[in-house]
N, C-alpha and C positions, 0 to 999 in steps of 0.2 A: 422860478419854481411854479409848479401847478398845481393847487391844492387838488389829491385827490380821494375818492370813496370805491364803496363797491353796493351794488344791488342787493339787498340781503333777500330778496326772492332770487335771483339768478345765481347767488353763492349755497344755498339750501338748495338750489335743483343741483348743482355742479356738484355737491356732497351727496348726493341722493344718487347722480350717477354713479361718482366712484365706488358705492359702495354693493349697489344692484351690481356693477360691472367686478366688482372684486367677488363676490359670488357664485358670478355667473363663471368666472375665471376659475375659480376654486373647485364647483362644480366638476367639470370638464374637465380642468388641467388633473382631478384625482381620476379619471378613466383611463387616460392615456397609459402606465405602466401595466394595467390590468387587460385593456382591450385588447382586442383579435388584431394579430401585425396586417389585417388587411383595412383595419378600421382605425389604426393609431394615428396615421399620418393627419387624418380626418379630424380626427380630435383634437390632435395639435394643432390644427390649421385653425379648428373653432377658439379654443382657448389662446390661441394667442390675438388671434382678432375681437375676444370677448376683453380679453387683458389692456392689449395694445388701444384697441379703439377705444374703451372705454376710458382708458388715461387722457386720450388724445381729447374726447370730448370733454370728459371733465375740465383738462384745460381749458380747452378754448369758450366750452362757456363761463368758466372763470375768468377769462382775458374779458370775455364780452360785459362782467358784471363786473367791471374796473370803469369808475366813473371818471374822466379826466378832463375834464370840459372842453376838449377839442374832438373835433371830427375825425376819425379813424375808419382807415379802411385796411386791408391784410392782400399780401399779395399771393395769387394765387400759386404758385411752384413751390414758395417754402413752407405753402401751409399743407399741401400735398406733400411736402417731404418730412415737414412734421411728423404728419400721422404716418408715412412711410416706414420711418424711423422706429417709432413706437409700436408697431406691429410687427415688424421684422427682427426686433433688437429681441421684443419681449417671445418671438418665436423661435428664436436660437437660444434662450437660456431655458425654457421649457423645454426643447429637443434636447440637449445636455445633459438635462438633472433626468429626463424621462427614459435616456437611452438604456437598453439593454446592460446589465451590470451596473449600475450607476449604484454610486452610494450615498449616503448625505451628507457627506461632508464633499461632494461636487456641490452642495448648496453656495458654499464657500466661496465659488468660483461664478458661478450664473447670476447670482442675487448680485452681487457686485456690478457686472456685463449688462446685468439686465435697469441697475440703477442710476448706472452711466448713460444707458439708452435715455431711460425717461426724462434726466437734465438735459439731456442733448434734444429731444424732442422737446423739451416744456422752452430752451433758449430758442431753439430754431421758429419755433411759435411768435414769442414775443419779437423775433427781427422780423417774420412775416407782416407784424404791426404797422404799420405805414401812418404817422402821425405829423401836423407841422410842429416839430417838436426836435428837440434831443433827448435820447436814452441813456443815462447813466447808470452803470450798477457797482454797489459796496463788494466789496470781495469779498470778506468774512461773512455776509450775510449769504452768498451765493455759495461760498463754501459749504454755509451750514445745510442750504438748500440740498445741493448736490448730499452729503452723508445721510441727511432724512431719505431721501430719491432711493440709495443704498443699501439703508436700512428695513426701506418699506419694502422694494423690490425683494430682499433676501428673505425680511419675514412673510411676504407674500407665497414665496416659493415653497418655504419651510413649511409651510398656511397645507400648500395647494396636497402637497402628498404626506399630513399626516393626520388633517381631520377628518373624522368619523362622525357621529352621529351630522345631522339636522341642525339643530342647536350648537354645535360646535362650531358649525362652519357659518351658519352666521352669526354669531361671535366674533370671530374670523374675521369674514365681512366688511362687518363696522368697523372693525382695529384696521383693516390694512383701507377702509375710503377713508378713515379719517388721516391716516398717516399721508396716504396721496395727495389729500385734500391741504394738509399740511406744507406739505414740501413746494405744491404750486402757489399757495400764498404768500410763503415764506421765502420763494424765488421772486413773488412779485413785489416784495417788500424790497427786496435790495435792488428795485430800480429805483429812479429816480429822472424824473419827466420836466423839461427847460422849453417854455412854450418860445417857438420865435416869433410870432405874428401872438399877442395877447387879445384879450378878449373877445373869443369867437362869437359869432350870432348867436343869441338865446333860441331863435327859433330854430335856426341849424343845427347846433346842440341838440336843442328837445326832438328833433326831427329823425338826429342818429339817433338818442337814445331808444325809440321807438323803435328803430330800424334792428340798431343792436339785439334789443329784445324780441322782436320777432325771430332773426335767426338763433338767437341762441333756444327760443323753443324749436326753431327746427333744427335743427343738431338732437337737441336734448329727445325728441321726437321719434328721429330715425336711431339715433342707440337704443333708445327703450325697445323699439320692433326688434332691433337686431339681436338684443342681448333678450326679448322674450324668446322669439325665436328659437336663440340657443338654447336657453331654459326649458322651451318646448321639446326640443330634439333629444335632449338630456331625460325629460323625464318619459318621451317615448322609449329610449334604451334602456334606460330605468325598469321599464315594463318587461321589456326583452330580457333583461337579465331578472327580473323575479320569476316570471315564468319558465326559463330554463333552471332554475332553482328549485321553484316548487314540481317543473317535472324529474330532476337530478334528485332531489329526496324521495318524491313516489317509485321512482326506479331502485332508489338504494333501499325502502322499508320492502320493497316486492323482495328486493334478493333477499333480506334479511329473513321476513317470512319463509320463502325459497330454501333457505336452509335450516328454517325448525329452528328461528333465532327470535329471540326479542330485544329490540334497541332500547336505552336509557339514557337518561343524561344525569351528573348533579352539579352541585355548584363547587368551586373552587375548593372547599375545605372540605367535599365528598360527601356531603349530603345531599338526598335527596329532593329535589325541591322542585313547583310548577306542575303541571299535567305528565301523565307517563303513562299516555294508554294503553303502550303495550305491555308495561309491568302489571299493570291493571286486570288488564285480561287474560294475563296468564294466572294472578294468584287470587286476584276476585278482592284485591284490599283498595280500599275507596283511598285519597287525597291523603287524608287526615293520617291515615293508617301510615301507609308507606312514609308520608313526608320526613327528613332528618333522617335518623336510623331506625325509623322504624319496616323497614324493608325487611331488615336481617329477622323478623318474626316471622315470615314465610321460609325461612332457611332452616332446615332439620336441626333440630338441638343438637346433635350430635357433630353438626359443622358448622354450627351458628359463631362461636369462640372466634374459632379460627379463622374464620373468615374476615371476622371483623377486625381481628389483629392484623391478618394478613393486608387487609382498604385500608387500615391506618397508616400502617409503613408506606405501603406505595404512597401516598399522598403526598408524606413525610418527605420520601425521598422523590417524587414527581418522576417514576419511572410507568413503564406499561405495566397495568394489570394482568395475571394470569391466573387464574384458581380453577376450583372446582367443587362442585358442591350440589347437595338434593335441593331444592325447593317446592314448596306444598304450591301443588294445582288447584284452580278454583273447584276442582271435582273431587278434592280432597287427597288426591296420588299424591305418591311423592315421584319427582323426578329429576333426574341425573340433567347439569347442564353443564357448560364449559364456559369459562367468562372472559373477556378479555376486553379490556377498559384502557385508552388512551387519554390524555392530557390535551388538552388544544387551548394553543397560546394565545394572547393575542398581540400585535404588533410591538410591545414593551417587551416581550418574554417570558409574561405572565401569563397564570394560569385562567383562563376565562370561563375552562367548565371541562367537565369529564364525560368523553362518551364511551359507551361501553355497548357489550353484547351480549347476551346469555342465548348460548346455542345450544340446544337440546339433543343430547346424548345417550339420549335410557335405552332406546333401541341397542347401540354398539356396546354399552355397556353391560346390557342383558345378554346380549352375542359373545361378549368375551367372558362374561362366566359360565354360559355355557360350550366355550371351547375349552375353558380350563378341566369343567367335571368331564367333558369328553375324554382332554386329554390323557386327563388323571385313570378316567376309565383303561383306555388305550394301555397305557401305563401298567396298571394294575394285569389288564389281560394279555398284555407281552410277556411278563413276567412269570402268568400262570404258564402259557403256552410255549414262551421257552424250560420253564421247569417239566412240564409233562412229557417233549420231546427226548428230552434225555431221556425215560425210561426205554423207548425202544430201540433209542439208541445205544444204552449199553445188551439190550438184547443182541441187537445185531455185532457186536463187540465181541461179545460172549459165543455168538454162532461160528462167527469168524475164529475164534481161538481154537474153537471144537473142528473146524474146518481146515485150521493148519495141523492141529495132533493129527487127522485122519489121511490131511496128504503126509505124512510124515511114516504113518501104519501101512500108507499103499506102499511107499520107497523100499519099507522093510518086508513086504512081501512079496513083492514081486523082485526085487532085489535090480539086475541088470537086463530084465527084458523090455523091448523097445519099448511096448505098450505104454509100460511104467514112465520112460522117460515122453513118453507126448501127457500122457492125465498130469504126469507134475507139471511140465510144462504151461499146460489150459489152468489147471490151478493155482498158479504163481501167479498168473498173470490178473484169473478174477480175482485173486485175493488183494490183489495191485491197486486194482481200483476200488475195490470194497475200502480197503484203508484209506486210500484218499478222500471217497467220497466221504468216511468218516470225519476225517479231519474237516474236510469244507463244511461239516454240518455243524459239527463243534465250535467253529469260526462262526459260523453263522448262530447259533445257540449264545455263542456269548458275546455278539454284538446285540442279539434280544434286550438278552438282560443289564447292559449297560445304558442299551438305550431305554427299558422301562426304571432305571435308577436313576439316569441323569435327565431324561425327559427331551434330551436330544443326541442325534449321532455324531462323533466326533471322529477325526479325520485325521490319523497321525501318519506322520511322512515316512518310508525309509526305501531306499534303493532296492529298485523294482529292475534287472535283465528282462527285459519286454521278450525278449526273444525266447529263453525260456519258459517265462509265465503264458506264453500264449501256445509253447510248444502244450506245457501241461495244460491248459485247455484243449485242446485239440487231440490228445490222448485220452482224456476222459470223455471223447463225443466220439472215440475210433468206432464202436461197435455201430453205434448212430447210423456213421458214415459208411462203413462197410452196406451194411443194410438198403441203404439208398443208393451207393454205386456210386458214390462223390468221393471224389478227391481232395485233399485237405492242405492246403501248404503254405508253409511260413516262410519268410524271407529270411535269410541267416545274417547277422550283424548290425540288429536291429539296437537302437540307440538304449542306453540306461537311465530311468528318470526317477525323480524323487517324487513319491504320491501314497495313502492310503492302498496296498496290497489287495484287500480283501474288496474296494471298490472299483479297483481295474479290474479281477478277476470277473467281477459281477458284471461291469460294461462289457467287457468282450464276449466274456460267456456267455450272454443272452443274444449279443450279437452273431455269433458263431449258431448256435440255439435257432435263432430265428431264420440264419441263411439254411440249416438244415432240415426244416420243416415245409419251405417251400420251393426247394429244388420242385425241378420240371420230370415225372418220372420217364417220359419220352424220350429223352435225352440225357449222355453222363452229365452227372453234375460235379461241379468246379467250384472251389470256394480258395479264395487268396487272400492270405493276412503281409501287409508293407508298411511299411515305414519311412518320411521323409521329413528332412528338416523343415524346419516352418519359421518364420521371420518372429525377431522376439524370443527368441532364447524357446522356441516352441518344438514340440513333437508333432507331426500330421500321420495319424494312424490310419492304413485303407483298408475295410474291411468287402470285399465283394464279390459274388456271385453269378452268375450265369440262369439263377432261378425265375421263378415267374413273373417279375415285379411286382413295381406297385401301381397301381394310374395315379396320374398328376394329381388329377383332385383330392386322394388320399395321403398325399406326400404332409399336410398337416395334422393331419386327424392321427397319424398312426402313434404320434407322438402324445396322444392324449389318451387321459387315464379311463377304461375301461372301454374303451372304443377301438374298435378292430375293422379291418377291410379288407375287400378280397371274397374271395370262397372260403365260409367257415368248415372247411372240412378237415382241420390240424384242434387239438386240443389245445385252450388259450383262455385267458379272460381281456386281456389287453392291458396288462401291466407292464410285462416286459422292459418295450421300448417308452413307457414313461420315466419306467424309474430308472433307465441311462438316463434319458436327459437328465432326470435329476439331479443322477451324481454326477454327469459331465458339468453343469453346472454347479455342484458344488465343490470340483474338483480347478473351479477357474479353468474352463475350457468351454469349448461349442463342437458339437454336433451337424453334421450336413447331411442331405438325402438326396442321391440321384439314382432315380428309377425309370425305369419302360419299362411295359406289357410286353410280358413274353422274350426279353431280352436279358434280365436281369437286373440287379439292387448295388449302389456301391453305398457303403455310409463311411463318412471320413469323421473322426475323431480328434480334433488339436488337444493339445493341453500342454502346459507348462514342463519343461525340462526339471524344474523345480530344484530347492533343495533340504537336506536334513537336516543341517543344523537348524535347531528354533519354531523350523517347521509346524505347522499346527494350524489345521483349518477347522473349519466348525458350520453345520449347516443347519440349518430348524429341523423337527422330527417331521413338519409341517411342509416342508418342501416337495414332497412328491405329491403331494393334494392338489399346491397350487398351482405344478406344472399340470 
């Protein structure tokens, strides 16, 4: 047996490594899940060689601070495969726990791999030893070595991806160099060293021990550069990532300005707490004011309650805030803002603080009460103007009745002379239309006053013969057409669909309307109404012309509300073809326009085949504004 010791300078430097290198490991090995996949591998390759080498030296200046009283030298390949070992071992169980999806309970499996490495490098070391000696070792003490090795390795790992601050991590640190520092001592207790040649030269002795300690300063030496180094590189990325932080908040307060918002933050149980200068500036309340709940004093009495009932629950239940509410401006207004406040966790699942927003709303708010009194006006003067209407409408009513007694006086006067039979004839026919057109007014009269009651137009469905309803368009525009020398013609067997009545009449008739106003007078003019299936249970209605067109560049515009093209020479405001689109639109259909100059207009109409039962569409009063 060889009585032996240890250097307690060179076992304080070897503890001093392990724990700069557990650090420096720690450090690094927490970037790798979060860095750029083109910087990951990088980091891994750093922390495992901060991990690995750092184990490696701390051993070996631990072997070096073994005092044995014989001369020891270490052969060079297993002491290269030593540290080989421990660099490559502790590089595959950080590429493991760090991969893409990992979860922590892969610690489970790395910290073990990785604790096997470090026995397997801390023995491969000591056979590097080269002594006149024999090495023996206790199993149970080797045992114990290997589960410290283990243990350190899995809490190292555990270490590496879940501290946070500064202070944690070298906490950290010192727990995982002493534990390293540990397991190589307590590996090297269960040797046991049988000198064959006894009592070496004292001077050869003192001469290694010299020697010993010079390379274990240089060891100790070159890890220090390597693992400052890393620590260097670390806190130049360190930079890189504060700086794309502090530019990543100046971008997010810009947008937040940007849209007439103010950011907040509070703490955990929703109060207000710390600097908030943008609450600040918007209500003019200093620190002291705002801090806790005293925020809610800048909130209008009249939604100050509620509000605060309302931050309470959400808190309670940790969901997104939503509200709304006045808040006094440092100018003394009140104004409308929109809030909406999230939770952000921190890696437990806990609450670490609440950030929110108050977005400023008084402009849209002020906007929608004044489209309500609008509308209400609208409202109010539909109702006058459909009630005023009737009056001359039942004039005309009344004319028309004095109008059939009088054809009725001519029948009896003139009895069976031809004359008689053409004036009844001419007057059967205007009184034809005088009633119809009665009726489409009356329909229109009392979609007025429904729509100044209900505040929007309502769209009921029922079986519409297209073929008919367009014949009867096209009889109440005969005189029209007569007059211009156009021809008018419907396709006979034209499909049945389920829609609003009074809103097809109004699409086609304005369409028909439109193709007779700008017939070519040059030339007869021709207008044709068709019909073809269309994909989707659809109708494709063609209505089209041989008239002037339209030019390309007006093909959008004419669909716009009060805007006309062309030669204003036909009487118009440019509603017309707005308010089809509208109701094509709110009929669930679309609208097309193909025009040339001087060749004529076709406009194709789809719309749903549709049906009666249940039927019921509904569109805003508001929709032909915003076509």
């Amino acid at each position: 047996m060889v009585p032996t010791g240890y250097n307690p300078a060179l076992v304080a430097l070897s503890i001093a490594i392990a724990v700069f290198a557990s650090y420096t490991a720690l450090d690094l090995g927490g970037r790798v899940r979060s860095a750029d996949p083109k910087l990951r591998f990088a980091w891994l390759a750093g922390s495992a060689l901060a991990m690995g080498g750092g184990i490696w030296s701390m051993h070996f200046v631990g072997m070096l601070a073994f005092e044995m009283g014989l001369p020891a030298s270490y052969h060079l390949g297993l002491t290269i495969l030593s540290l080989a070992i421990a660099i490559s071992v502790t590089g595959l169980a950080l590429a493991f726990v760090a991969r893409e999806g990992a979860r922590d309970r892969d610690i489970l499996i790395s910290g073990p791999l990785m604790g096997i490495g470090v026995a397997a490098m801390h023995y491969t070391g000591m056979a590097a030893m080269q002594v006149h000696g024999n090495l023996a070792f206790s199993v149970p003490i080797v045992a114990l070595s290997v589960a410290i090795a283990i243990t350190a390795a899995t809490a190292a790992l555990w270490l590496t991806f879940r501290t946070g601050s500064p202070w944690q991590k070298l906490g950290a640190a010192c727990l995982m160099g002493a534990a390293v520092a540990g397991m190589h001592y307590t590996g090297m207790a269960a040797a046991t060293l049988t000198a064959e040649v006894g009592g070496a030269h004292a001077a050869h002795v003192a001469a290694t021990s010299v020697d010993q300690q010079n390379l274990a300063l240089a060891v100790a030496g070159a890890t220090f550069v390597i693992l400052f180094l890393a620590i260097l590189a670390s806190s130049v990325d360190q930079q890189r990532v504060g700086g794309e932080l502090r530019a990543s908040e100046e971008r997010f307060r810009a947008a937040i300005q940007a849209v007439r918002g103010v950011l907040w933050t509070n703490d955990p149980q929703g109060r207000m707490a710390g600097e908030q200068p943008g609450w600040s500036a918007l209500t003019g309340q200093s620190r002291a004011e705002y801090e806790g709940y005293g925020w809610a004093e800048a909130v209008h009495p009249d939604d100050r309650q509620a509000s605060i009932d309302e931050w309470n629950r959400t808190v309670a239940e940790r969901r997104t805030f939503v509200h709304e509410h006045r808040v006094r401006a440092k100018d003394g207004t009140w104004r409308h803002f929109a809030i909406r406040a999230i939770p952000v966790l921190d890696p437990h699942g806990e609450i670490r603080e609440w950030v929110g927003v108050h977005t400023d709303i008084t402009e849209q708010r002020e906007a929608e009460a004044e489209l309500r009194e609008s509308n209400e006006e609208i409202q109010r003067y539909a109702y006058i103007v459909s009630h005023d209407l009737r009056a001359p409408l039942v004039n005309v009513m009344g004319f028309t009745s004095e109008l059939e007694a009088t054809r009725e006086d001519i029948r009896a006067a003139l009895g069976d002379h031809p004359q008689a039979k053409r004036i009844d004839t001419d007057m059967a026919e205007a009184l034809g239309f005088i009633s119809a057109a009665i009726t489409k007014m009356e329909g229109l009269i009392a979609a007025i006053l429904k729509l100044s009651r209900e505040g929007r137009r309502r769209f009921d469905a029922e079986p519409i013969d297209t073929t008919a309803l367009f014949q009867g368009i096209v009889d109440a525009q005969r005189h029209q057409a007569e007059r211009r020398g156009a021809i008018v013609t419907v396709a006979q067997g034209m499909p049945t669909i389920a829609a609003d009545r009074l809103a097809v009449e109004q699409i086609f008739g304005n369409l028909v309307d439109n193709a007779l106003k700008y017939l070519d007078p040059a030339r007869p003019g021709r207008i044709e109404i068709a019909a073809k299936p269309a994909p989707g249970n659809r109708v494709r209605f063609v209505v089209s012309d041989n008239g002037r067109g339209i030019a390309t560049k007006d093909h959008a515009r004419v669909f716009e509300l009060f805007r006309r093209s062309g030669a204003q020479d036909q009487p118009g405001d440019g509603i017309g073809l707005a308010h089809v689109k509208a109701l094509v639109r709110a009929l669930d259909g679309r609208i097309e326009l193909s025009s040339t100059l001087g060749t004529g207009t076709t406009f194709t109409v789809t719309l749903p085949r549709g049906t009666v039962t249940g039927n019921r569409m509904e569109a805003a009063v508001t929709r032909l504004a915003a076509e």
